[in-house]
N, CA, C and O atoms as CSV, one atom per row, in Angstrom:
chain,resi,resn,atom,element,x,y,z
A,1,UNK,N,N,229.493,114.028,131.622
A,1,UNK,CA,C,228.338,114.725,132.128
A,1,UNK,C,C,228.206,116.046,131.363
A,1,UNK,O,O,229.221,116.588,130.926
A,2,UNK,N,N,227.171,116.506,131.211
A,2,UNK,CA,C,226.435,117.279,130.285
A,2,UNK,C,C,226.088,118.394,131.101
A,2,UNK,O,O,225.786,118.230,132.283
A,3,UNK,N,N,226.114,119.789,130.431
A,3,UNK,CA,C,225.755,120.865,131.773
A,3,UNK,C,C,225.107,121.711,130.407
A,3,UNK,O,O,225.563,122.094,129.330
A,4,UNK,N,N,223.738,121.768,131.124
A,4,UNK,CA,C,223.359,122.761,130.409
A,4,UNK,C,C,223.420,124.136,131.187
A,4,UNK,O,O,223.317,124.113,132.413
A,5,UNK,N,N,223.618,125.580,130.378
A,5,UNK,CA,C,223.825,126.778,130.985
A,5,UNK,C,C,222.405,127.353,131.020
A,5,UNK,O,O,221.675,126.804,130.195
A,6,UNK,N,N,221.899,128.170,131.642
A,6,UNK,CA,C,220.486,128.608,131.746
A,6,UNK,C,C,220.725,130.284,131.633
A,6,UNK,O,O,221.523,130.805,132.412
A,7,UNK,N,N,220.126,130.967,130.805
A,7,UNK,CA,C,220.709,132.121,131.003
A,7,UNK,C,C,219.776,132.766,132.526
A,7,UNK,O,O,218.831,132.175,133.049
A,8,UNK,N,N,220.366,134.097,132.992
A,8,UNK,CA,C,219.794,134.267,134.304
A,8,UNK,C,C,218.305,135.152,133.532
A,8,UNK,O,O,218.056,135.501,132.378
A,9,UNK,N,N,217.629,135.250,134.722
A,9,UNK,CA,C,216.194,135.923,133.998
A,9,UNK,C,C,216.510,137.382,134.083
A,9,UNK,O,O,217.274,137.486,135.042
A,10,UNK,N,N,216.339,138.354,133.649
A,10,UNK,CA,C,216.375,139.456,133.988
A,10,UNK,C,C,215.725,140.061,134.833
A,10,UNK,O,O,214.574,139.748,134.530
A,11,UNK,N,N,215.632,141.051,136.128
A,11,UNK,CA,C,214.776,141.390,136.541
A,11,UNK,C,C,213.747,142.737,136.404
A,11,UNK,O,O,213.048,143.360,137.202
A,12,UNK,N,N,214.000,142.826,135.157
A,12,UNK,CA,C,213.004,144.214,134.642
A,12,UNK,C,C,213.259,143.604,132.703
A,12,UNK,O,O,214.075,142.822,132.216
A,13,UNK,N,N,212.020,144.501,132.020
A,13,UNK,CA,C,212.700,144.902,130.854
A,13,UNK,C,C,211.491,145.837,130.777
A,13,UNK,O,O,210.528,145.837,131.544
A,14,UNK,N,N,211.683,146.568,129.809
A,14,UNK,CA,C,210.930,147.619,129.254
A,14,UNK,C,C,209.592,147.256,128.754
A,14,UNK,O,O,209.373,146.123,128.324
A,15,UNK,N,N,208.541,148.325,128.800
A,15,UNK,CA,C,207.569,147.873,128.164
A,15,UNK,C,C,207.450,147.430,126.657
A,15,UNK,O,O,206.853,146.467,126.176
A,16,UNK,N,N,208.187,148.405,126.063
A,16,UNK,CA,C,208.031,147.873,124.481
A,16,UNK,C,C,209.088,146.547,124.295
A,16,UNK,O,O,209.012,146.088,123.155
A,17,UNK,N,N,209.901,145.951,125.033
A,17,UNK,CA,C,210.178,144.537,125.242
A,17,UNK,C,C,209.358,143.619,125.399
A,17,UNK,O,O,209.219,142.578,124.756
A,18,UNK,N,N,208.692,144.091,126.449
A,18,UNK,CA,C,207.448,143.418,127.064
A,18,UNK,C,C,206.037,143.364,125.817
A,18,UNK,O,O,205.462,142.297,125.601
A,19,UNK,N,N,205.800,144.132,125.391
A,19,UNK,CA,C,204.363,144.054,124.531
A,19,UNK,C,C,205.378,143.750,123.185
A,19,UNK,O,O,204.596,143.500,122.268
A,20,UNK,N,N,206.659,143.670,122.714
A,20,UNK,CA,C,206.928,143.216,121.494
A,20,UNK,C,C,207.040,141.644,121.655
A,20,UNK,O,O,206.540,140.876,120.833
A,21,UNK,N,N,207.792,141.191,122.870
A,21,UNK,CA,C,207.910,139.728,123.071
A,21,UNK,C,C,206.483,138.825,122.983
A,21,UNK,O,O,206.147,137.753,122.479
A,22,UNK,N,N,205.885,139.827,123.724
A,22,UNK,CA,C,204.403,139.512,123.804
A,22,UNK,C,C,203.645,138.507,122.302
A,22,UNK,O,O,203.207,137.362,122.182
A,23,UNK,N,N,203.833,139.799,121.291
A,23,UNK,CA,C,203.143,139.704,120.007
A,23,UNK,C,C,204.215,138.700,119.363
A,23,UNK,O,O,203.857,138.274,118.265
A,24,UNK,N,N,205.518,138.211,119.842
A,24,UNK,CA,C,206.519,137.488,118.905
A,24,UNK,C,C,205.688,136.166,119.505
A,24,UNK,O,O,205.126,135.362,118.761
A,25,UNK,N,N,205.694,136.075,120.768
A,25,UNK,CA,C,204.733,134.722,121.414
A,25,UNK,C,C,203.710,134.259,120.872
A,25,UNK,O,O,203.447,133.056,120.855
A,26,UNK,N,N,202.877,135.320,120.270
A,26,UNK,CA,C,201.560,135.093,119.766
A,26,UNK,C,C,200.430,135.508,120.963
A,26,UNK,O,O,199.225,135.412,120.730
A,27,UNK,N,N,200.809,135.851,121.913
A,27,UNK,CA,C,199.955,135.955,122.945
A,27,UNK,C,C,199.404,137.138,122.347
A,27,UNK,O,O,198.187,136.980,122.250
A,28,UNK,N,N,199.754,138.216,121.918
A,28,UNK,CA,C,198.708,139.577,122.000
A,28,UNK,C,C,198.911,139.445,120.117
A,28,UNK,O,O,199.340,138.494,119.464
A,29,UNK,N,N,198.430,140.754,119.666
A,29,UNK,CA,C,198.554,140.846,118.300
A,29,UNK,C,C,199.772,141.779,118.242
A,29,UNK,O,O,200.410,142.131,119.234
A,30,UNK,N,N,200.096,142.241,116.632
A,30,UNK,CA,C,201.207,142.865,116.616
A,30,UNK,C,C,200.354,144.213,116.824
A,30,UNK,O,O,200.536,144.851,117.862
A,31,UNK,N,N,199.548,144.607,115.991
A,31,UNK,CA,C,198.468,145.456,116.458
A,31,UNK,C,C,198.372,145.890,117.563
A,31,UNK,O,O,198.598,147.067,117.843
A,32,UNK,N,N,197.987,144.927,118.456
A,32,UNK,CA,C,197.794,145.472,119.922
A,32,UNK,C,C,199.227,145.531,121.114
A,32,UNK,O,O,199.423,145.827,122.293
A,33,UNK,N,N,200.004,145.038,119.912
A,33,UNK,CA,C,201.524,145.675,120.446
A,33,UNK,C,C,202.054,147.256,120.017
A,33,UNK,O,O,202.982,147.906,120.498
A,34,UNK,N,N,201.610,147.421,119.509
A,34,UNK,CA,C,201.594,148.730,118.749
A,34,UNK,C,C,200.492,149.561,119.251
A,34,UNK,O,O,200.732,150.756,119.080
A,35,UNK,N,N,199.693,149.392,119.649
A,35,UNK,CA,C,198.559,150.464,120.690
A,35,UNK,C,C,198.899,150.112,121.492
A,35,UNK,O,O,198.133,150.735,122.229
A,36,UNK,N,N,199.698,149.351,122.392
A,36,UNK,CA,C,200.082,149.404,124.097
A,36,UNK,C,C,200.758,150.563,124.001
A,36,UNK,O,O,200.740,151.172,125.070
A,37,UNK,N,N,201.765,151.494,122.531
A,37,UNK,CA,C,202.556,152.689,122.903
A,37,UNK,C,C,201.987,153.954,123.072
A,37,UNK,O,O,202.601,155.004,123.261
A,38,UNK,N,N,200.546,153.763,122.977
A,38,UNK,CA,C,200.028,154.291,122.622
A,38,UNK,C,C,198.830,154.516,124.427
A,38,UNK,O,O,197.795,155.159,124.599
A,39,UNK,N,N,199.595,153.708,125.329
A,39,UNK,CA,C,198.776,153.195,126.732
A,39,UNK,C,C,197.555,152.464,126.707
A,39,UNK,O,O,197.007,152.287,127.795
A,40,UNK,N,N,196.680,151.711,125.030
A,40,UNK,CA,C,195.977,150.814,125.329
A,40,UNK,C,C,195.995,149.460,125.437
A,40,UNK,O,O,196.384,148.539,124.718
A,41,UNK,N,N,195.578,149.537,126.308
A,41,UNK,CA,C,195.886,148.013,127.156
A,41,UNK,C,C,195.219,147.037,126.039
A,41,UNK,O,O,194.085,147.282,125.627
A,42,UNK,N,N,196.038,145.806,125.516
A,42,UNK,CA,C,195.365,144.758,124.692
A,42,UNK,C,C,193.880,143.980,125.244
A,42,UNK,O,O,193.638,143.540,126.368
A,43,UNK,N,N,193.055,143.991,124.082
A,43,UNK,CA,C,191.892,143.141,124.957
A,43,UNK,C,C,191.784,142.025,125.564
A,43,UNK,O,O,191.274,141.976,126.683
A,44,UNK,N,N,192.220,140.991,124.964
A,44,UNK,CA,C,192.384,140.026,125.712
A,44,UNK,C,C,193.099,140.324,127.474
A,44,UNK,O,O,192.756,139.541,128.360
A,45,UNK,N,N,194.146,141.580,127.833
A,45,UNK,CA,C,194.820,141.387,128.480
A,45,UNK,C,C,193.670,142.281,129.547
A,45,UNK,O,O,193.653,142.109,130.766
A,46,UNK,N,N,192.803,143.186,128.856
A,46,UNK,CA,C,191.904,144.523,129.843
A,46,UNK,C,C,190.741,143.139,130.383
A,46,UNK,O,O,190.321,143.146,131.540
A,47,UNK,N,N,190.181,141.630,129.043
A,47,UNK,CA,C,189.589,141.134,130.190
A,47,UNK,C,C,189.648,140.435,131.289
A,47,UNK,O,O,188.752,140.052,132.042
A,48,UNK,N,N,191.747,140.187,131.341
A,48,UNK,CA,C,191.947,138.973,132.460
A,48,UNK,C,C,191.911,140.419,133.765
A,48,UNK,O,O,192.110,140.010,134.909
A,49,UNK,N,N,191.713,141.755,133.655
A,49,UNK,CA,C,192.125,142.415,134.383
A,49,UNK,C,C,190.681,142.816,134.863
A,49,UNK,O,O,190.661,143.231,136.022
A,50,UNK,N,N,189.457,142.778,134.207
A,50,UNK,CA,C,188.655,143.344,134.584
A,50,UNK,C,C,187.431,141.899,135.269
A,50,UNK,O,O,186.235,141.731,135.506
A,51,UNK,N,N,188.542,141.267,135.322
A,51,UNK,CA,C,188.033,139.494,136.520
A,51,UNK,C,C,188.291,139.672,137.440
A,51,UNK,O,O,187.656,139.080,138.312
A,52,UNK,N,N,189.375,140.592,137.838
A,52,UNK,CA,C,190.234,141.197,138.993
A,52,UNK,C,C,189.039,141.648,139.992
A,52,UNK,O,O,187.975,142.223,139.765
A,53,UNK,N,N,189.717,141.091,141.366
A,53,UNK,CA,C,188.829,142.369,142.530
A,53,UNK,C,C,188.722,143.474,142.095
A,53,UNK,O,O,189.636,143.768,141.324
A,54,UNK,N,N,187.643,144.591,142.331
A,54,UNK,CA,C,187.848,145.631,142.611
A,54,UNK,C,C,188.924,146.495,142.627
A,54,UNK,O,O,189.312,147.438,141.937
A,55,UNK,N,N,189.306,145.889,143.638
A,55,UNK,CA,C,190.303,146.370,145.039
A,55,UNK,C,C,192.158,146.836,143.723
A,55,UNK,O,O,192.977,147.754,143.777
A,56,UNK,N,N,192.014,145.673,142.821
A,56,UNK,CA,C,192.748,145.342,142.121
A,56,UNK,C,C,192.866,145.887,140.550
A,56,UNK,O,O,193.950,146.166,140.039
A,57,UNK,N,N,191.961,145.964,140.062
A,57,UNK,CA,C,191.710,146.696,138.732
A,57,UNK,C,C,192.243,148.085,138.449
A,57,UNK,O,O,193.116,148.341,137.619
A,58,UNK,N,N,191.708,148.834,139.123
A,58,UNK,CA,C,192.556,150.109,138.935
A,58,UNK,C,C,194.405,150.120,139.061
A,58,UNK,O,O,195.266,150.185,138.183
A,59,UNK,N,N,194.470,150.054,140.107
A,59,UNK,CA,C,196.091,149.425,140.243
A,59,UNK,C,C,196.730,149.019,138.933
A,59,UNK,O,O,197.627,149.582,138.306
A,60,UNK,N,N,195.795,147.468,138.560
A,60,UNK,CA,C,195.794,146.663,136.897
A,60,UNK,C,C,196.493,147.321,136.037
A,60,UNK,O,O,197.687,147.413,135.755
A,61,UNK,N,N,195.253,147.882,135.572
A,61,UNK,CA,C,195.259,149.318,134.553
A,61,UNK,C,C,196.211,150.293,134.462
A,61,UNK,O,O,196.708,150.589,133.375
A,62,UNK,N,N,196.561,150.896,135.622
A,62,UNK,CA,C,197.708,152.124,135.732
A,62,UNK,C,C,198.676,151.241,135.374
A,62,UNK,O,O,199.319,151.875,134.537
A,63,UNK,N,N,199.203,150.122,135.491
A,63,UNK,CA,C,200.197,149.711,135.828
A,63,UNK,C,C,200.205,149.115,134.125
A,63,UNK,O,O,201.255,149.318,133.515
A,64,UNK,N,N,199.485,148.661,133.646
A,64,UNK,CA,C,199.628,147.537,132.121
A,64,UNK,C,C,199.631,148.800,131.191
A,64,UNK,O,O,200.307,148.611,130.180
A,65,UNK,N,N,199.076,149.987,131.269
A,65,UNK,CA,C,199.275,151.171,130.834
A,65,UNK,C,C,199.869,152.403,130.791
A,65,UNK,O,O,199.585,153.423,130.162
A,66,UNK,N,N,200.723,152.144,131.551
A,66,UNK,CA,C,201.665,153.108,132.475
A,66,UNK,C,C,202.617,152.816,132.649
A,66,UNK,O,O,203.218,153.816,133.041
A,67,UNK,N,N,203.432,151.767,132.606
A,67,UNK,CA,C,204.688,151.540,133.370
A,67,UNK,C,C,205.699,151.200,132.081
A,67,UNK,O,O,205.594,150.454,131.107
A,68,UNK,N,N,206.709,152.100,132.549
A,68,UNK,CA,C,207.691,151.927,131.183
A,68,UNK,C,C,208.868,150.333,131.527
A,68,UNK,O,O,209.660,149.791,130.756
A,69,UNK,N,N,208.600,150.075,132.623
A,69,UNK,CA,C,209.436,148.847,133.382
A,69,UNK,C,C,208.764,147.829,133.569
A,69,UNK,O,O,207.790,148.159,134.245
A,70,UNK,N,N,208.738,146.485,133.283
A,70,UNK,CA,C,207.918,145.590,134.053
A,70,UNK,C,C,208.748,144.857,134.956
A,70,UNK,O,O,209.886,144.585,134.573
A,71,UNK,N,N,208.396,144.513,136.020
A,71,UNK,CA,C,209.426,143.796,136.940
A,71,UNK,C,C,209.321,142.278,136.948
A,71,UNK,O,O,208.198,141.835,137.187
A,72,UNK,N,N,209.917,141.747,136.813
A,72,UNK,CA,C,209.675,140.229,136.889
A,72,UNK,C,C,208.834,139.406,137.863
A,72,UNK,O,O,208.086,138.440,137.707
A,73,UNK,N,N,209.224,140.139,138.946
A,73,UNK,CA,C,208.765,139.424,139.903
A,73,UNK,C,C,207.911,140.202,140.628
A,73,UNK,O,O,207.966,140.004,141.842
A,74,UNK,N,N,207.036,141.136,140.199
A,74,UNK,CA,C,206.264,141.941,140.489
A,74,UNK,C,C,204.852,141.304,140.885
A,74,UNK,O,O,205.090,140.110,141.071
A,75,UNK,N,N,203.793,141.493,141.053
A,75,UNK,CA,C,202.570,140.414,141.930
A,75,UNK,C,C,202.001,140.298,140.170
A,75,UNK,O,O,201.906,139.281,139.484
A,76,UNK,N,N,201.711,141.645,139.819
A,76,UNK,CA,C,200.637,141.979,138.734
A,76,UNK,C,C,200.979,141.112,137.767
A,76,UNK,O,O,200.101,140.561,137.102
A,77,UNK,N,N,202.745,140.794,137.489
A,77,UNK,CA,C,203.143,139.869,136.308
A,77,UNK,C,C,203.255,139.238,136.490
A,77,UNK,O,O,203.841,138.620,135.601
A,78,UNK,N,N,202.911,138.312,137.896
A,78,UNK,CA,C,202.631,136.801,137.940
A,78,UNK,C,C,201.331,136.293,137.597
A,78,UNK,O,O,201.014,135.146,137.281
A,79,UNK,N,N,200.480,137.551,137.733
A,79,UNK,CA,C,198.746,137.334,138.285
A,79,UNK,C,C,198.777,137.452,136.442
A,79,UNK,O,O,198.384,136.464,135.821
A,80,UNK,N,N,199.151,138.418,135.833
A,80,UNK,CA,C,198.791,138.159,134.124
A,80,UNK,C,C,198.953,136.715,133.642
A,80,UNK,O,O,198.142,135.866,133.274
A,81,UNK,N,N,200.439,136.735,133.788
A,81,UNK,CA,C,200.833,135.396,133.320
A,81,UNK,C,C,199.851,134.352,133.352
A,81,UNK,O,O,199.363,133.786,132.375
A,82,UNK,N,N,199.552,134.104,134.835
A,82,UNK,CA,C,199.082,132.798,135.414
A,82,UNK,C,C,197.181,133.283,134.221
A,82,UNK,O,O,196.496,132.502,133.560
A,83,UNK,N,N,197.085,134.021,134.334
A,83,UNK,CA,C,195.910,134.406,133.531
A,83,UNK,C,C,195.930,134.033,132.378
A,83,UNK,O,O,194.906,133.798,131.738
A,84,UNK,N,N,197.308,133.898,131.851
A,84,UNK,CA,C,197.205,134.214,130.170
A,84,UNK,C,C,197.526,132.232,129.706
A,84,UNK,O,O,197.360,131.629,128.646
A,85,UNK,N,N,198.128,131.670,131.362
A,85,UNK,CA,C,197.681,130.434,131.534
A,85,UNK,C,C,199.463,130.014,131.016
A,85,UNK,O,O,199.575,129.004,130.321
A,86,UNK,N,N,200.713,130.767,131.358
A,86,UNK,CA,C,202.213,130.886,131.419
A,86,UNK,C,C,201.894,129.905,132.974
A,86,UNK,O,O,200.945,129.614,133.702
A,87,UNK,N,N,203.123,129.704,132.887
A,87,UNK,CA,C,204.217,129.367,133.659
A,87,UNK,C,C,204.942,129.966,134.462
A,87,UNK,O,O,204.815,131.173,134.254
A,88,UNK,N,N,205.660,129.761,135.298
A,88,UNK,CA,C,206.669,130.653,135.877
A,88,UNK,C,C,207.803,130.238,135.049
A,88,UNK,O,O,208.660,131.121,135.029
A,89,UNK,N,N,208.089,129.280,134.410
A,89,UNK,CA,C,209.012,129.264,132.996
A,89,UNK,C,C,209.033,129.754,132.161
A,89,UNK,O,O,210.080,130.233,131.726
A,90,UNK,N,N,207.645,129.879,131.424
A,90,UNK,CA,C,207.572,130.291,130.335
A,90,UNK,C,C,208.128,131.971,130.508
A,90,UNK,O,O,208.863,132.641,129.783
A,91,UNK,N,N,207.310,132.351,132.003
A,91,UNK,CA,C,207.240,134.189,132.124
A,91,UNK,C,C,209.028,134.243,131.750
A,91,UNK,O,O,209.521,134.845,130.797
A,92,UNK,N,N,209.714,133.507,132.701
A,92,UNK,CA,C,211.277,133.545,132.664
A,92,UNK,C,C,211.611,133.373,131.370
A,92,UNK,O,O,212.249,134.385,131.080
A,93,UNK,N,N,211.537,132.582,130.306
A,93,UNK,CA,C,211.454,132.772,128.807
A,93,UNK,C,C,211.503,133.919,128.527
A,93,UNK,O,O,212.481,134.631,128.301
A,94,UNK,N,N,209.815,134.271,128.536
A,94,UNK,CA,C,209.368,135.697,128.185
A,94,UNK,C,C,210.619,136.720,128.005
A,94,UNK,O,O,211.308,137.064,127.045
A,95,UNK,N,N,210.571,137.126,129.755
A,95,UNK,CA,C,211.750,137.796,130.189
A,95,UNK,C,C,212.847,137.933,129.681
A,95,UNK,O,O,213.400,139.025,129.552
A,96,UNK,N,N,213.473,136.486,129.202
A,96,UNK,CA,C,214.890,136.390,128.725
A,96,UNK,C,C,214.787,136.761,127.458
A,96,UNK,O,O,215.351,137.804,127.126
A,97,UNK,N,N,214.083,136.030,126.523
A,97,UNK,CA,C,214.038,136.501,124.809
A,97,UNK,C,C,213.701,138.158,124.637
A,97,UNK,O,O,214.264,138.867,123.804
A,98,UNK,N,N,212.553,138.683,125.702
A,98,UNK,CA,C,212.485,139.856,125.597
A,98,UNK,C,C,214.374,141.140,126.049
A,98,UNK,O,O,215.038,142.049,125.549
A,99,UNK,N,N,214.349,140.657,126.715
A,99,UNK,CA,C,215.875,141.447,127.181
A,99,UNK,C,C,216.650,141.552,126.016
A,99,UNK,O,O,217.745,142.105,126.123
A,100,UNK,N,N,216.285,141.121,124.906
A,100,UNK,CA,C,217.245,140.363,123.852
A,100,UNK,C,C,216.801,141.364,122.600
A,100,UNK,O,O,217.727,141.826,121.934
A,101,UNK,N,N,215.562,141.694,122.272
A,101,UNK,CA,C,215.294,142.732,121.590
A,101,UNK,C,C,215.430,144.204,121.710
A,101,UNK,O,O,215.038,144.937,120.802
């Protein structure tokens, strides 16, 4: 019998983890990994945010522009993900390869 090991997900990594893993995925550009340090939010990522309630957008924003931590299991980085059309695998991927840079 065969065991595969899974590494555990992390439950945070940094933003520039986060917007570099991002651009290694292909999901954002390297470009617009490089103006997230800059607090602008990638376009593709300002229009899954500006589909958002109301209620929700501002929050969005402070948070995809602002936060030096992303949490794994945070609402906002499930609600991107599922936007950007991830997985709850893939995000755990994400997570893991990012921890790694």
């Amino acid at each position: 019998m065969r065991f595969r090991l899974v590494e555990k997900v992390p439950r945070s990594i940094s933003d520039r983890q986060f917007f570099q893993q991002l651009a290694i995925d292909g999901v954002i550009s390297e470009d617009d990994a490089l103006a997230s340090n800059s607090g602008v939010i990638p376009p593709q990522m300002l229009a899954i945010i500006e589909s958002m309630s109301a209620d929700q957008k501002f929050s969005a924003k402070m948070v995809v522009s602002g936060a030096t931590v992303y949490e794994r299991n945070n609402a906002m980085t499930i609600a991107i993900g599922a936007a950007y059309g991830l997985t709850s695998e893939q995000i755990d991927d994400l997570f893991r390869a990012a921890v790694k840079l």
